[in-house]
C-alpha positions as YAML, in Angstrom:
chain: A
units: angstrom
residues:
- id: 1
  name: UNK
  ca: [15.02, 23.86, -19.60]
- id: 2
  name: UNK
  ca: [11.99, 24.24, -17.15]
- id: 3
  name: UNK
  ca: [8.39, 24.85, -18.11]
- id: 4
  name: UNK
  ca: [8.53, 28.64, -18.59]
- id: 5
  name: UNK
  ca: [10.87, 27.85, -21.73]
- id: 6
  name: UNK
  ca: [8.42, 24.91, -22.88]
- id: 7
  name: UNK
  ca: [5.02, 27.03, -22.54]
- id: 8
  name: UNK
  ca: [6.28, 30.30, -23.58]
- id: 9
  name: UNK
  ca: [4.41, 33.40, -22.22]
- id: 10
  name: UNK
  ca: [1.08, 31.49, -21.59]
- id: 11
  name: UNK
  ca: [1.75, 31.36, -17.60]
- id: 12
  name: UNK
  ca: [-0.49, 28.04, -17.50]
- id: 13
  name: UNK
  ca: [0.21, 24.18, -17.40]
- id: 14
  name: UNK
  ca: [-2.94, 21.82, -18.64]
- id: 15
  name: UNK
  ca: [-3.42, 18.25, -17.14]
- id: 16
  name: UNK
  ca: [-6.75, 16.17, -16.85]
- id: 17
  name: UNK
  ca: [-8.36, 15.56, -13.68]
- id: 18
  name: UNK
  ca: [-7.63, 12.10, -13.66]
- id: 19
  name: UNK
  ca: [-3.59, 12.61, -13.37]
- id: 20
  name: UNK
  ca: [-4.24, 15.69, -11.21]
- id: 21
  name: UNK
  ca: [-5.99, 13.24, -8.65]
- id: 22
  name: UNK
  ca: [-4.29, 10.56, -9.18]
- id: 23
  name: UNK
  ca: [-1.45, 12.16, -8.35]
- id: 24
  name: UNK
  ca: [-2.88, 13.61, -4.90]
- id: 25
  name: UNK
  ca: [-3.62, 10.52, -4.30]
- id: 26
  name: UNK
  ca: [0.10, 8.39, -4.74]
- id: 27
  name: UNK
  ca: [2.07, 12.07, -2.84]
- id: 28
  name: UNK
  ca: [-0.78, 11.44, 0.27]
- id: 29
  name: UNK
  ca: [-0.98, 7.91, 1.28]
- id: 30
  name: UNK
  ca: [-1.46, 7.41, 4.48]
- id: 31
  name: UNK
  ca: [-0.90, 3.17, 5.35]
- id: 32
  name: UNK
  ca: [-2.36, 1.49, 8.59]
- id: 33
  name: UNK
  ca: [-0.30, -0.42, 9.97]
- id: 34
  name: UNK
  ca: [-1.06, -4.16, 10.98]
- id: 35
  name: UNK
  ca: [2.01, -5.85, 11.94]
- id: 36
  name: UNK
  ca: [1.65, -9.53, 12.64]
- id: 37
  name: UNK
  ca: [4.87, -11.30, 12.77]
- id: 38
  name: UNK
  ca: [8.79, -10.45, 12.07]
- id: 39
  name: UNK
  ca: [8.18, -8.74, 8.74]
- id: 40
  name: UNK
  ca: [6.54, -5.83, 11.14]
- id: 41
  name: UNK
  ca: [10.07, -4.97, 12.30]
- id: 42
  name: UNK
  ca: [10.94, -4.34, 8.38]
- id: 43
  name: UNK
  ca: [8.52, -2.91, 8.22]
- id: 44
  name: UNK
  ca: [8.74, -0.24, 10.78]
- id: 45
  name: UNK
  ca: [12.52, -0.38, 9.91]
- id: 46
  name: UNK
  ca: [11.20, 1.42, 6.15]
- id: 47
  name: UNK
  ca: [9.43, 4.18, 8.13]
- id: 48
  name: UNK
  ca: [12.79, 4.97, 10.15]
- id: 49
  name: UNK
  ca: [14.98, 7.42, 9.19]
- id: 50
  name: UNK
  ca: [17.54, 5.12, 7.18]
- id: 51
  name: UNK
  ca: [14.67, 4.61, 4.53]
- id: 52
  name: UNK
  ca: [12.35, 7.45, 5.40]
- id: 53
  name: UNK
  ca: [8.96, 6.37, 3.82]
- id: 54
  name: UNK
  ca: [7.49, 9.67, 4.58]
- id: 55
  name: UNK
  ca: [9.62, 11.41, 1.16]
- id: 56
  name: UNK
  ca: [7.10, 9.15, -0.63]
- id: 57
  name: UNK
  ca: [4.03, 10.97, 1.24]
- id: 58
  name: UNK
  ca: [3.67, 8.64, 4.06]
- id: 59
  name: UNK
  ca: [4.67, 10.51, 7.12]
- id: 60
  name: UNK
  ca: [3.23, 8.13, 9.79]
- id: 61
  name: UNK
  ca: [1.63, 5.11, 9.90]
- id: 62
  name: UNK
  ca: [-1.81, 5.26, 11.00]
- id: 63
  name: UNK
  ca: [-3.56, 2.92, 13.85]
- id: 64
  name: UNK
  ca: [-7.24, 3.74, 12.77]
- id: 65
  name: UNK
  ca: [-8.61, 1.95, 9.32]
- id: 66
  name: UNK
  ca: [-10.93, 5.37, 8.97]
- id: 67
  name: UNK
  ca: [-7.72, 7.36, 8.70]
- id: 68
  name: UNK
  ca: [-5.93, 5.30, 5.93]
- id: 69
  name: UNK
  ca: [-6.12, 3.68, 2.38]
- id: 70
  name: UNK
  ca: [-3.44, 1.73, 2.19]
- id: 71
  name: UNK
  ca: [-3.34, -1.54, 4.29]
- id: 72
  name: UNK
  ca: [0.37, -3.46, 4.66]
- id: 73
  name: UNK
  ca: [-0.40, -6.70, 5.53]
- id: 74
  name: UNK
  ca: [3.02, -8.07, 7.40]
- id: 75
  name: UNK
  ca: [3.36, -11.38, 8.23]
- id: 76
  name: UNK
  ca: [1.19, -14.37, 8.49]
- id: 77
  name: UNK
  ca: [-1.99, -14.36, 9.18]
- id: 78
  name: UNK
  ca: [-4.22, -16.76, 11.44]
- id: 79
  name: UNK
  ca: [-7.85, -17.79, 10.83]
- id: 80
  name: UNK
  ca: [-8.58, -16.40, 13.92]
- id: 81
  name: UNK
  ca: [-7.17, -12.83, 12.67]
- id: 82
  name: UNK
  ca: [-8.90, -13.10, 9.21]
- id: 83
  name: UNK
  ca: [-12.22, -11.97, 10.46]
- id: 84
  name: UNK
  ca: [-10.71, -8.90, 12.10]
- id: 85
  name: UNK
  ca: [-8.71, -8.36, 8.88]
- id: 86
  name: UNK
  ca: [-11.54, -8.49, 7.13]
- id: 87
  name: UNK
  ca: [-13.68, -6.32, 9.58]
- id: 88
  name: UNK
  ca: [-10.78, -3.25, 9.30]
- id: 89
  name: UNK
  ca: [-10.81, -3.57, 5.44]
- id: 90
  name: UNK
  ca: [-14.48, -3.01, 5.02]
- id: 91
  name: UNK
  ca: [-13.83, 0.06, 7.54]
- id: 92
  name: UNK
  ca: [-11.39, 1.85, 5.07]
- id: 93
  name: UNK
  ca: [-12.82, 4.81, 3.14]
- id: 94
  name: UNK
  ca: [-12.41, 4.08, -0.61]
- id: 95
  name: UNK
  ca: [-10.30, 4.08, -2.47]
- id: 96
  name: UNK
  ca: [-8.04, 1.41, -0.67]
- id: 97
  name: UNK
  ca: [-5.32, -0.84, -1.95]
- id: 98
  name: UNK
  ca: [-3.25, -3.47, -0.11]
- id: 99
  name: UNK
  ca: [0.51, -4.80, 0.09]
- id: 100
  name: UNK
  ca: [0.94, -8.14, 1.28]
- id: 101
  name: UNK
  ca: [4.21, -8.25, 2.62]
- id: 102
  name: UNK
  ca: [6.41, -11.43, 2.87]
- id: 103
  name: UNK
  ca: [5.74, -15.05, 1.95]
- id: 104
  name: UNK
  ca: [3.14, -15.37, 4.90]
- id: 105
  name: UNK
  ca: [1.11, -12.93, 4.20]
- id: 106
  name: UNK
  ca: [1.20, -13.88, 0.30]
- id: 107
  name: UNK
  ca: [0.95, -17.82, -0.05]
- id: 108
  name: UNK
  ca: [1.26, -18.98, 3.84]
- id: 109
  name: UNK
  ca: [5.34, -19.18, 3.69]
- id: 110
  name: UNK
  ca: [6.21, -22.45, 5.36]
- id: 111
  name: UNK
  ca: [3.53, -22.35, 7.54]
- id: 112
  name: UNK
  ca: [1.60, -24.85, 5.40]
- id: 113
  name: UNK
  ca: [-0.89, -25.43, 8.54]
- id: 114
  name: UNK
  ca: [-4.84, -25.59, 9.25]
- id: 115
  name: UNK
  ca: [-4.33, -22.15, 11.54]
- id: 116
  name: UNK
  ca: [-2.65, -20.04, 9.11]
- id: 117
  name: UNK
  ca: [-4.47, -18.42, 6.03]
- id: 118
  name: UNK
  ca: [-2.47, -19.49, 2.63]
- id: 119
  name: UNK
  ca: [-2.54, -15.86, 1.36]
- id: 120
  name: UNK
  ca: [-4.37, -12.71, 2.52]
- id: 121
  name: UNK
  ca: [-5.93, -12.33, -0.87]
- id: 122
  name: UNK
  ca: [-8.16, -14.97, 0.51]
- id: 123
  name: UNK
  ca: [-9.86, -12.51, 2.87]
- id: 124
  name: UNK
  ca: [-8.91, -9.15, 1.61]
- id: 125
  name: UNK
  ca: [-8.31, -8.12, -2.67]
- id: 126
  name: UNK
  ca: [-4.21, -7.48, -2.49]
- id: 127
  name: UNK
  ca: [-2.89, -5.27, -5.31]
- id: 128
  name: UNK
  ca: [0.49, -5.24, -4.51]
- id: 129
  name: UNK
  ca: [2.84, -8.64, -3.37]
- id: 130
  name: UNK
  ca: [6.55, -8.35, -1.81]
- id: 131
  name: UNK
  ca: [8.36, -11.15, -1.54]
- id: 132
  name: UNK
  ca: [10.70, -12.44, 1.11]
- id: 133
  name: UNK
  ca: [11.12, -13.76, 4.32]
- id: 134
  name: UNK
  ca: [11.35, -11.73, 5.80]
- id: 135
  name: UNK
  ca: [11.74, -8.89, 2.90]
- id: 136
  name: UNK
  ca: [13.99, -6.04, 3.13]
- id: 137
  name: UNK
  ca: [13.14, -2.32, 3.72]
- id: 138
  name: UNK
  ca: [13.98, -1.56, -0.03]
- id: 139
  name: UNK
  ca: [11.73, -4.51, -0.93]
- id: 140
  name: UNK
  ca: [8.96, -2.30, 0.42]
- id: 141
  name: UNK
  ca: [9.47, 0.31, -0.48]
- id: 142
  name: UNK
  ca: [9.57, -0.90, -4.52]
- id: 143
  name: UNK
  ca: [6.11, -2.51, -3.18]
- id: 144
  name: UNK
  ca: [5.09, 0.88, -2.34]
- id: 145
  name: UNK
  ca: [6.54, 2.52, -5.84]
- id: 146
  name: UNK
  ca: [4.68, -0.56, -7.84]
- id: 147
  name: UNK
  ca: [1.00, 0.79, -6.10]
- id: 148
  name: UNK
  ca: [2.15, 4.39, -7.05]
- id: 149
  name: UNK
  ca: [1.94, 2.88, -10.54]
- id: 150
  name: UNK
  ca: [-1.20, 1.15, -10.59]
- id: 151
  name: UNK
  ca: [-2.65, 4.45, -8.59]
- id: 152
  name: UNK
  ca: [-0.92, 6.41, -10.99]
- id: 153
  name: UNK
  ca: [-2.63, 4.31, -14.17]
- id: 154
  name: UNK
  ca: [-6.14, 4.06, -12.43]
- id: 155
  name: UNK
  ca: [-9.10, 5.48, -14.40]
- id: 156
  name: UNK
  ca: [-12.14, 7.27, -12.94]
- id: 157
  name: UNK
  ca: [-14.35, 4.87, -14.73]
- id: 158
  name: UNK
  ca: [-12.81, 2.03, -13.00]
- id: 159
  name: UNK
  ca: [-13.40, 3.59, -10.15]
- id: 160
  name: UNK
  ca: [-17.03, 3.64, -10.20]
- id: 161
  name: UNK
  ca: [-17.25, -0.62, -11.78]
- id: 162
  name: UNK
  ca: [-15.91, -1.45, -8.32]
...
């Protein structure tokens, strides 16, 4: 039951350009890294070899925002940090997406403070959220399936209203 028997003898498989991209895009995402607090360990702990990120395309994490498109935000982030959060964002080629990992980086967690930014979507546009405190490998890693998704669903006109 593979293609040959679907197509027949035609020896060709159609698709449009937007899936065919799209597609390129979700199998080679590369993610800087920027670690700020204990949902970094989790995060590295995905990348290891009990969770292996890199069968979903993402072989290493990358230190230089010119290398990557996908930015994990882990952990909370300080208004002192925001501008340089900020600064690495606008240094990502597009397209770019971003997790924000953990309550922290999402609504502040408990850190309900003057020094601590309540939610990273207040400096940078987040497309994906994971929850927990700090979340689990797999909780990532569903975080990283859920952007597939939107990637997956994205539109070329879209693309050029941004």
């Amino acid at each position: 039951m593979g293609v040959e028997q679907k197509l027949g003898n035609m020896g060709m498989v159609t698709t449009t350009l937007e899936s065919a991209v799209n597609w390129a895009r979700t199998n080679a995402m590369w993610p800087m890294l920027f670690g700020l607090a204990c949902c970094a360990i989790e995060m590295m702990s995905a990348q290891a070899a009990d969770y292996d990120m890199s069968r979903f395309g993402m072989e290493l994490m990358r230190a230089s925002p010119r290398q990557s498109d996908l930015m994990i935000v882990a952990g909370r982030v300080s208004r002192k940090m925001a501008p340089v959060l900020r600064r690495l964002y606008d240094q990502m080629p597009e397209p770019k997406w971003v997790i924000a990992m953990g309550d922290c980086a999402s609504c502040g967690g408990v850190f309900n403070n003057y020094a601590i930014v309540q939610g990273v979507d207040e400096v940078v546009p987040v497309d994906v959220y994971v929850a927990g405190c700090p979340p689990r490998p797999e909780a990532l890693i569903h975080g990283v399936l859920t952007l597939f998704e939107k990637v997956k669903g994205e539109k070329f006109t879209d693309l050029a209203k941004a």
